[in-house]
N, CA, C and O atoms as a MOPAC input file, in Angstrom:
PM7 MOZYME 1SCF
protein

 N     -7.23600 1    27.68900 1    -5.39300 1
 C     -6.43500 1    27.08200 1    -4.35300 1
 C     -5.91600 1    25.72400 1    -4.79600 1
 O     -4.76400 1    25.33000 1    -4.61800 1
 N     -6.83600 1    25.09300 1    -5.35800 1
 C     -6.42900 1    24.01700 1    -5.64400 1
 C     -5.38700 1    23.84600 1    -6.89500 1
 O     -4.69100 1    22.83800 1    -6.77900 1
 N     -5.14900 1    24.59900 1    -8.02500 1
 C     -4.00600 1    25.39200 1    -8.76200 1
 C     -2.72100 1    25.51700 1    -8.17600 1
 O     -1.70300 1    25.01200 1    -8.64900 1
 N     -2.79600 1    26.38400 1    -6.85300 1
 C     -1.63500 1    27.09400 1    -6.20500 1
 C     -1.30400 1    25.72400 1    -5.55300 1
 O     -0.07300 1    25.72500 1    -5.54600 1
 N     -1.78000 1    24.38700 1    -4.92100 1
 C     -1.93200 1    23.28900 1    -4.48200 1
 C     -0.81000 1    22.50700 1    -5.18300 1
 O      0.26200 1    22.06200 1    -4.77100 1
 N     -1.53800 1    22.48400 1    -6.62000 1
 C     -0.95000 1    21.51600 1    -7.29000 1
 C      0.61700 1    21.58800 1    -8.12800 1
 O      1.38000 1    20.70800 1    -8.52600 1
 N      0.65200 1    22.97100 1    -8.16200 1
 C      2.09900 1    23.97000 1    -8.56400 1
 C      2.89700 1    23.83300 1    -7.23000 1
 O      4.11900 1    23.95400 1    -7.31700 1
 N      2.32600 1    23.58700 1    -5.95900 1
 C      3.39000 1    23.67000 1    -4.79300 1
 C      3.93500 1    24.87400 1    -4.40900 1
 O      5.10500 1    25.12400 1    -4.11900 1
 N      2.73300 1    25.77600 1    -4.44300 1
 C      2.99400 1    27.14700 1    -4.82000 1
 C      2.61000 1    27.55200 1    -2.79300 1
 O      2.77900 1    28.71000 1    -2.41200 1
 N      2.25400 1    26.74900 1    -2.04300 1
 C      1.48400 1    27.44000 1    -0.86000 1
 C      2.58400 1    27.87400 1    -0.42000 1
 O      2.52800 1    29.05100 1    -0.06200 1
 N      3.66100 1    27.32900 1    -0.29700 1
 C      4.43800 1    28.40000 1     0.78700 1
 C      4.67000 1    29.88000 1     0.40600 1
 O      5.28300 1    30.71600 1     1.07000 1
 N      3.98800 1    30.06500 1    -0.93700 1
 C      4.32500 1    31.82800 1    -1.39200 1
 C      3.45200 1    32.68400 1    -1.32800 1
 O      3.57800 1    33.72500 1    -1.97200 1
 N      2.17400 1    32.41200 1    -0.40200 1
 C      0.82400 1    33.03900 1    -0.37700 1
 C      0.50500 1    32.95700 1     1.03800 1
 O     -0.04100 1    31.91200 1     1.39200 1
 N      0.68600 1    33.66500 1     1.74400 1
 C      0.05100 1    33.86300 1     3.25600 1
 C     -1.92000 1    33.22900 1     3.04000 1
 O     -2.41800 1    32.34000 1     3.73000 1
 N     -2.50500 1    33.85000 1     2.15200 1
 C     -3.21800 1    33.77700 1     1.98100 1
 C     -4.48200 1    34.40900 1     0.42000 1
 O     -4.68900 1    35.46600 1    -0.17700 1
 N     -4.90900 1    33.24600 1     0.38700 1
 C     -6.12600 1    32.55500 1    -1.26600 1
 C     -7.19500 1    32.70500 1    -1.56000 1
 O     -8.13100 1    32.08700 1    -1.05300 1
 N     -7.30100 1    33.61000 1    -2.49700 1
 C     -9.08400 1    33.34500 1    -2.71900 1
 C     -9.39900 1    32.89900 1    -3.68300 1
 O     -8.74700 1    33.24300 1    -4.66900 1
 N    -10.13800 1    32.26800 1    -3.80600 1
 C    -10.58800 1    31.60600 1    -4.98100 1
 C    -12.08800 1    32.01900 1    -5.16700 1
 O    -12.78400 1    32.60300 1    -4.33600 1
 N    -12.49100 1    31.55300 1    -6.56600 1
 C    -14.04400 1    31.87800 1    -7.08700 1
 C    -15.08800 1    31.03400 1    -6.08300 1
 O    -15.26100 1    29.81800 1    -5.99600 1
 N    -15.61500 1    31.96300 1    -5.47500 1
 C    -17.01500 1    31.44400 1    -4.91200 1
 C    -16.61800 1    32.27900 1    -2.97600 1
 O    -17.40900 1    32.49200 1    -2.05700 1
 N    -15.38400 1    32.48400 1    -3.04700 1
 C    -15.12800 1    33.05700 1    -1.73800 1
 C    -15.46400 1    34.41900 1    -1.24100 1
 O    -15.58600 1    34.86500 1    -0.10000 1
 N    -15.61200 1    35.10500 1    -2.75500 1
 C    -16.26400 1    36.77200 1    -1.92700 1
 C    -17.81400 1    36.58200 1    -2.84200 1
 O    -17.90700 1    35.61700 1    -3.60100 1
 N    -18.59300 1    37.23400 1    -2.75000 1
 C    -19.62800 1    38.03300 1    -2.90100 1
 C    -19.67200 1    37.97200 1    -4.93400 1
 O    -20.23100 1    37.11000 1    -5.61100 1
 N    -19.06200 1    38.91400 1    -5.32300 1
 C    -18.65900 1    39.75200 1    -6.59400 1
 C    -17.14300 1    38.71000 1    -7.11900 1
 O    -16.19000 1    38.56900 1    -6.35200 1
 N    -17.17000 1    38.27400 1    -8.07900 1
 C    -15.65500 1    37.52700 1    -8.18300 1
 C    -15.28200 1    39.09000 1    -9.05000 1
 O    -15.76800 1    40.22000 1    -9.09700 1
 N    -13.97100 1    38.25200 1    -9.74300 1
 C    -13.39500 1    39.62500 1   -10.88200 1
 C    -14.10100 1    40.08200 1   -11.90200 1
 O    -14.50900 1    39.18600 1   -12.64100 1
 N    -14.48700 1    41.52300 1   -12.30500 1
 C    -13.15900 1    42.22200 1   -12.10400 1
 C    -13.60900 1    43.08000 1   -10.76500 1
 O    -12.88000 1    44.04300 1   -10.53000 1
 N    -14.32900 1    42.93800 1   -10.16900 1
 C    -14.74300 1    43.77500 1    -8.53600 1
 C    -13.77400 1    43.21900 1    -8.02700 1
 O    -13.00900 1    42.29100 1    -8.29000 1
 N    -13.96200 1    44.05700 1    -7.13400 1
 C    -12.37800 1    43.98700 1    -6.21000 1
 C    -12.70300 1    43.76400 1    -4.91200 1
 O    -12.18400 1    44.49400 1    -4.06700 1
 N    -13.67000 1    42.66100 1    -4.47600 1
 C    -13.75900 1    42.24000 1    -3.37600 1
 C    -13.11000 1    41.60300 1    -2.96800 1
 O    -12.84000 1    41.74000 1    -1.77400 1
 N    -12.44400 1    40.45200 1    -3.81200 1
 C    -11.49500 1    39.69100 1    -3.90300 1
 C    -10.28100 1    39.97400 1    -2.89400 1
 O     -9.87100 1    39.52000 1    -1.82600 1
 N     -9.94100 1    40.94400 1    -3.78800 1
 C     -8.63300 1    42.01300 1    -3.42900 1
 C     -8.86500 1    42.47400 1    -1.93700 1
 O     -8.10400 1    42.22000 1    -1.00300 1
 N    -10.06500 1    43.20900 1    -1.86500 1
 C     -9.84000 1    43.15800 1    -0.66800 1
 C    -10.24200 1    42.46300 1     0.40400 1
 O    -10.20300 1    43.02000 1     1.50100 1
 N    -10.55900 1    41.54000 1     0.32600 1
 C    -10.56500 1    40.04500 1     1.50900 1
 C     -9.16400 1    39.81400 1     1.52600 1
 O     -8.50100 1    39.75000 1     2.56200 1
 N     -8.66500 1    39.67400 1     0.24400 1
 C     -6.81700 1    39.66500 1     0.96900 1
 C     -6.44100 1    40.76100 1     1.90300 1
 O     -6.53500 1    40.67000 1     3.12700 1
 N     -6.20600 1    41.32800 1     1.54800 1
 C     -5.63400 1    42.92800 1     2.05200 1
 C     -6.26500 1    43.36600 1     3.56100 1
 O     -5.63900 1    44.21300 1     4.19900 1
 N     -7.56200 1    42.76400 1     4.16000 1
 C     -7.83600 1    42.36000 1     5.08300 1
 C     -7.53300 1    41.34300 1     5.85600 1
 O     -7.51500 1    41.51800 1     7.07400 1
 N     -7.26500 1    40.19900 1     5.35200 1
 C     -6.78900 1    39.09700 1     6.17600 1
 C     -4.95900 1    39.58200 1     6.13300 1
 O     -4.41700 1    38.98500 1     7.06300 1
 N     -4.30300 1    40.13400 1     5.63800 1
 C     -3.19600 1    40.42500 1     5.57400 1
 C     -3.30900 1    42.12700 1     6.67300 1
 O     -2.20700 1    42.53900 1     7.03400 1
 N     -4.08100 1    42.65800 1     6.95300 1
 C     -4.14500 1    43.91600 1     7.74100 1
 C     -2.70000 1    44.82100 1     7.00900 1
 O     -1.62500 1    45.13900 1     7.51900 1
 N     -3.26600 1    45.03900 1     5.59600 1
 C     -3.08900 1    46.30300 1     4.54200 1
 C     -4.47500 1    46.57000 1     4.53200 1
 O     -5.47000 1    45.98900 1     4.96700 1
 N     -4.23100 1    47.73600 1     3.83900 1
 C     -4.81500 1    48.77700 1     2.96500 1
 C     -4.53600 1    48.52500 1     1.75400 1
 O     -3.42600 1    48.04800 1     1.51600 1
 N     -5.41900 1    48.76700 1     0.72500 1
 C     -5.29800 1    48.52200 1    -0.58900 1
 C     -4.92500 1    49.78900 1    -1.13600 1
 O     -5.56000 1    50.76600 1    -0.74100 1
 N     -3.65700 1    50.01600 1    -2.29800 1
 C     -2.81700 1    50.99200 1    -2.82300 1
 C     -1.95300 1    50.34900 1    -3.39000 1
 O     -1.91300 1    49.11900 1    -3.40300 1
 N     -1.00800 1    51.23100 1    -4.02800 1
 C     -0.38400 1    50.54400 1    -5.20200 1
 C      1.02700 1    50.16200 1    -4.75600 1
 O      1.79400 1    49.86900 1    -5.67400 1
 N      1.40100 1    50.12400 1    -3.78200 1
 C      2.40000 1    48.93100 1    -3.14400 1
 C      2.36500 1    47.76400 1    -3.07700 1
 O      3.30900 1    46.98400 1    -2.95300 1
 N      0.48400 1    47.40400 1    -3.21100 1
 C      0.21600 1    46.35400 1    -3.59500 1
 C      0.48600 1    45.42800 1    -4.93500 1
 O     -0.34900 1    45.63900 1    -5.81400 1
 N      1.16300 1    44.76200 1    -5.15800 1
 C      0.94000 1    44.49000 1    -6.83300 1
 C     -0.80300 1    42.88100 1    -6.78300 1
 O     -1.21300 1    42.14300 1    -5.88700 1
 N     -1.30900 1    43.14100 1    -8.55700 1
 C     -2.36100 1    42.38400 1    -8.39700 1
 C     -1.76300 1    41.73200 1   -10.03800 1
 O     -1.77000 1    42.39400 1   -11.07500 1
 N     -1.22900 1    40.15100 1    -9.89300 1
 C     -0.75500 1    39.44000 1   -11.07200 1
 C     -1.43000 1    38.83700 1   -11.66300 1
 O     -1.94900 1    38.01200 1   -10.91100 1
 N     -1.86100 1    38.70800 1   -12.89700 1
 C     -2.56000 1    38.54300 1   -13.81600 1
 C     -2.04700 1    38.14900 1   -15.20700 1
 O     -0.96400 1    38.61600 1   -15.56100 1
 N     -2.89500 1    37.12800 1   -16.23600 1
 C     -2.54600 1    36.82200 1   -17.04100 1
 C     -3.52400 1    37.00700 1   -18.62800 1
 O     -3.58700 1    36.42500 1   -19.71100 1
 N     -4.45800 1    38.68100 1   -17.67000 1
 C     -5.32400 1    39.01400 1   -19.08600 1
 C     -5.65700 1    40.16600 1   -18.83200 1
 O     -4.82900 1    40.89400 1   -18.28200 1
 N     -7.08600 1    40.71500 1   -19.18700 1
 C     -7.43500 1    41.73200 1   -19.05800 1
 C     -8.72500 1    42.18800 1   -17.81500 1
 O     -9.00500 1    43.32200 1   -17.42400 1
 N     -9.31800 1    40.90900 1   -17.41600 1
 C     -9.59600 1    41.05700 1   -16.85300 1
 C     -8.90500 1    41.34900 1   -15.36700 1
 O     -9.61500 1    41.95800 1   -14.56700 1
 N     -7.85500 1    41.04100 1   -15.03300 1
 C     -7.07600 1    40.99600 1   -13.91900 1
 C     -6.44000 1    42.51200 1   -13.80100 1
 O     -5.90700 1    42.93800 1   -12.77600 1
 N     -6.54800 1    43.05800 1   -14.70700 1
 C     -6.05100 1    44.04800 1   -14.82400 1
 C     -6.90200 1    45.38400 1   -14.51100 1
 O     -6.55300 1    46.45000 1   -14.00400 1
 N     -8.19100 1    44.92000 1   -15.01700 1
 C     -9.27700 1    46.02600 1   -14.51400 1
 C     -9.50700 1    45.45000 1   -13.03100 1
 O     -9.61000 1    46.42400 1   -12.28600 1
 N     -9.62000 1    44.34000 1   -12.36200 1
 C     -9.85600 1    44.17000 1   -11.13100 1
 C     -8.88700 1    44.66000 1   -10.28200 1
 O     -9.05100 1    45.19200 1    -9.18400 1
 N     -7.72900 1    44.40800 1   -10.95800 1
 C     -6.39200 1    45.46800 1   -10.13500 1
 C     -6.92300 1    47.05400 1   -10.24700 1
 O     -7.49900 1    47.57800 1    -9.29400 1
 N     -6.74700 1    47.55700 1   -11.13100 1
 C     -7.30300 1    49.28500 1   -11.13300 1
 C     -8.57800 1    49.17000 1   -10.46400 1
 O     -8.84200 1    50.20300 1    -9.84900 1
 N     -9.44000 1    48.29400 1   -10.37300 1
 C    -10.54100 1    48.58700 1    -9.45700 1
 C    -10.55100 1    48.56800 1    -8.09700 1
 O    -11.31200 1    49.31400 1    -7.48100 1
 N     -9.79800 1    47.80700 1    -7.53200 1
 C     -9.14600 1    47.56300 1    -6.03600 1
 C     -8.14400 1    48.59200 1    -5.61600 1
 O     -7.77000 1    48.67400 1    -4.44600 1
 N     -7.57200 1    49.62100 1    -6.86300 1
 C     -6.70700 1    50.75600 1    -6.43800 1
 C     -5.36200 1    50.03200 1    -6.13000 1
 O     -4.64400 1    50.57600 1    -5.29100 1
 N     -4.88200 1    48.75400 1    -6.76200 1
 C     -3.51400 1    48.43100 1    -6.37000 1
 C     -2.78400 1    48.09200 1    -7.99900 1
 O     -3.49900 1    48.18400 1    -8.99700 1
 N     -1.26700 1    47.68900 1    -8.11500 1
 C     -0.69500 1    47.75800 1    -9.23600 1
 C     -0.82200 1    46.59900 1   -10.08100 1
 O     -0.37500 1    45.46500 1    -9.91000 1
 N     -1.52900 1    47.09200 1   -11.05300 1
 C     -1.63400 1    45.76300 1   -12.35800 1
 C     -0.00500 1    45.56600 1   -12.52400 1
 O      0.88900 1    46.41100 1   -12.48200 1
 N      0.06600 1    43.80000 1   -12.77800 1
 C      0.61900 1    43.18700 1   -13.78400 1
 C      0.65000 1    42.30100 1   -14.24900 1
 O      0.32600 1    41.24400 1   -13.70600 1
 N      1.11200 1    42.43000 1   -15.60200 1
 C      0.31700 1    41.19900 1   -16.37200 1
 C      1.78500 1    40.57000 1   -16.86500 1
 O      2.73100 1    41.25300 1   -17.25600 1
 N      1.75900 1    38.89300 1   -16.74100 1
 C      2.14000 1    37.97500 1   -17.23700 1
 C      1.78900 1    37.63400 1   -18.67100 1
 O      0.79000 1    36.92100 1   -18.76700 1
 N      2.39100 1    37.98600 1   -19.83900 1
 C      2.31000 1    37.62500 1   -21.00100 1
 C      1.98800 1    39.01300 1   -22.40000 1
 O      2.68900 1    39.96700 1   -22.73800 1
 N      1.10500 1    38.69800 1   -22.72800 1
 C      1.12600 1    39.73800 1   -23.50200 1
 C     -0.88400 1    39.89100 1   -23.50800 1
 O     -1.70100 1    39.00400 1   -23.25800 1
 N     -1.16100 1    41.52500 1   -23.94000 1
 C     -2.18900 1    41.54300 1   -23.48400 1
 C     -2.59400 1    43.10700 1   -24.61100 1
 O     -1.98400 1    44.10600 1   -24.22700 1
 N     -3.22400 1    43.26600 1   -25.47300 1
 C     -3.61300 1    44.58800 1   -26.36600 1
 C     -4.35900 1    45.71100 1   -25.51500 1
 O     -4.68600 1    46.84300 1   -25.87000 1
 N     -4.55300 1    45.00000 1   -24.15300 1
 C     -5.10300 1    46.58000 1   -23.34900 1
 C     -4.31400 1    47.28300 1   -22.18500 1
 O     -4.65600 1    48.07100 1   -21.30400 1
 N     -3.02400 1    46.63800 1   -22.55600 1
 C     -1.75900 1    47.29700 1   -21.31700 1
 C     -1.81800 1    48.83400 1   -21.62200 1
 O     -2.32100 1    49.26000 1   -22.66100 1
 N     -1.41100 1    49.44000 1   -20.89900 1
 C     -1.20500 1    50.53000 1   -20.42000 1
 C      0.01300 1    51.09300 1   -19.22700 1
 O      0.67500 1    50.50600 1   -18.37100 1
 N     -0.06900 1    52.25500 1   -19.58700 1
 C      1.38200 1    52.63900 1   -18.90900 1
 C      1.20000 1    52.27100 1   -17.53400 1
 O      2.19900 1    51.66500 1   -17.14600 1
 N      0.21400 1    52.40800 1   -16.52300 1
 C     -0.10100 1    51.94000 1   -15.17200 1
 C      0.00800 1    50.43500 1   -15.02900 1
 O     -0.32200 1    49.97800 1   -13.93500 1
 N      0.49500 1    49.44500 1   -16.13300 1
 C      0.73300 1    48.29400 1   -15.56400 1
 C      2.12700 1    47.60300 1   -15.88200 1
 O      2.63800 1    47.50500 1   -16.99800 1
 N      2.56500 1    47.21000 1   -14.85100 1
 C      4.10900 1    46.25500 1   -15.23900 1
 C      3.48100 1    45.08500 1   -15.88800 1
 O      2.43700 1    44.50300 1   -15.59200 1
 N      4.65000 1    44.77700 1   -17.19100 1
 C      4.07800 1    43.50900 1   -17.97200 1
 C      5.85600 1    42.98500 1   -18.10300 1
 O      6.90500 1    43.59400 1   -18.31500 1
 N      5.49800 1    41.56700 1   -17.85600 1
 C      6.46900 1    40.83200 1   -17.98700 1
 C      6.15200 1    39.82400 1   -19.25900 1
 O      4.98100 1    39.58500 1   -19.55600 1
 N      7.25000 1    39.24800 1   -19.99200 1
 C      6.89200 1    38.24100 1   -20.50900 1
 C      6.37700 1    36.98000 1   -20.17200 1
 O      5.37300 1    36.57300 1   -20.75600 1
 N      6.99800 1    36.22500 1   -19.20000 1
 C      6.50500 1    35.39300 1   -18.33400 1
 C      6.76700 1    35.24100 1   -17.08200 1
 O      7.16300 1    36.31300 1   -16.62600 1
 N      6.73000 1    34.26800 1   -16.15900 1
 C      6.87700 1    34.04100 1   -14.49800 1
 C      8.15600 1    34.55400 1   -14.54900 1
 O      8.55200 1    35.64000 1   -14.12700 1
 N      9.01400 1    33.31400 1   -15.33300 1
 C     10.28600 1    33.65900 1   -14.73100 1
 C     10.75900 1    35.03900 1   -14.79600 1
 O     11.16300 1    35.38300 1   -13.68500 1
 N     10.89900 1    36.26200 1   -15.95800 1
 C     10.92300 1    37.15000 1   -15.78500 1
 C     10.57300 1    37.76100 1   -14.83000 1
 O     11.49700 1    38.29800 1   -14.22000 1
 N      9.36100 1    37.93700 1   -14.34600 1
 C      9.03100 1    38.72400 1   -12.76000 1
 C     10.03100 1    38.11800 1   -12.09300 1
 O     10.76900 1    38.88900 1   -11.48000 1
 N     10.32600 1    36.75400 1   -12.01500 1
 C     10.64200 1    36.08400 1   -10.23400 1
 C     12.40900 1    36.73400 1   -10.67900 1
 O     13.12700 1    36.87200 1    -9.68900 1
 N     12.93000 1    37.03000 1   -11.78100 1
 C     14.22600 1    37.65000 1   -12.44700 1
 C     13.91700 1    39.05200 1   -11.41000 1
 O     14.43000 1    39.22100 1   -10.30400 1
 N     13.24500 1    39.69200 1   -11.88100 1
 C     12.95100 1    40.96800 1   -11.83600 1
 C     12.77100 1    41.27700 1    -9.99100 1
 O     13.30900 1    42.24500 1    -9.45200 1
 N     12.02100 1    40.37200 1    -9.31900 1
 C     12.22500 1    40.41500 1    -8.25400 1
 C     13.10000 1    39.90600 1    -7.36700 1
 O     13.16200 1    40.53700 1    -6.31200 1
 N     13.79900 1    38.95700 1    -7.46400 1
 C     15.26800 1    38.80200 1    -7.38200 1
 C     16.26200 1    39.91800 1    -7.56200 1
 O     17.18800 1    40.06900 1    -6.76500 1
 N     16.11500 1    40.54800 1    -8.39900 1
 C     17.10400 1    41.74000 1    -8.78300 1
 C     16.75900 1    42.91400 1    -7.86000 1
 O     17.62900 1    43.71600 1    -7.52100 1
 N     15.57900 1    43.00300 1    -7.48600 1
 C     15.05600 1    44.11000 1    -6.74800 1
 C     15.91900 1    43.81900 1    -5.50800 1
 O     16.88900 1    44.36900 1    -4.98500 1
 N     14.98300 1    42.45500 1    -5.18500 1
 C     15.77600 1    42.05000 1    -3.55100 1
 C     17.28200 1    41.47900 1    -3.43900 1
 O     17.62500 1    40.73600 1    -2.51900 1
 N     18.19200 1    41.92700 1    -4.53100 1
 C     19.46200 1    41.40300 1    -4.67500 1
 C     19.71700 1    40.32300 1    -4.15300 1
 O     20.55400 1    39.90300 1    -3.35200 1
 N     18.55300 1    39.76400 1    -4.93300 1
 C     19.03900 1    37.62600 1    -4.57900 1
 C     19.01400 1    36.90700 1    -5.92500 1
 O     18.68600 1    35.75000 1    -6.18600 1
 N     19.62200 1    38.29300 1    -7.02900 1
 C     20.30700 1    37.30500 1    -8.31900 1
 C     20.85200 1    36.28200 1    -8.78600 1
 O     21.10900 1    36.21400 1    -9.98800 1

């Protein structure tokens, strides 16, 4: 939280968890789903879970929602979107939501 704080990142997160807030941190997917509860989803792969290794990536497949990884990573796999960096995704989602 204090990360997402200092980037000026809060207005893009309804809601944060950070280490020490569930039970199990990563790669269990308690995490995941304390969000997905305070947000009243279900966890599935509409969900995306962003990440910048490998661990984030098994905590995504463990929570049952869509890995992707920011950067580069030797245990990607076809089940995860990998971008090179931020801006690419925030490209990529822009383009989705035709706000190029």
């Amino acid at each position: 939280r204090e990360e997402i704080t200092f980037l000026q990142w809060d207005a893009y997160f309804k809601v944060s968890i950070g280490a020490g807030d569930v039970a199990a941190g990563k790669p269990a997917p308690e995490g995941v789903y304390a969000i997905c509860r305070c947000c009243d989803v279900m966890p599935c792969d509409a969900i995306w879970f962003v990440g910048d290794n490998s661990v984030d990536l098994t905590t995504a497949r463990n929570a049952g929602v869509t890995p992707v990884l920011i950067g580069v990573d030797h245990t990607t796999t076809a089940d995860c979107m990998t971008f090179h960096a931020l801006p690419n995704l925030a490209k990529y989602l822009g383009d989705f939501l035709g706000r190029s």
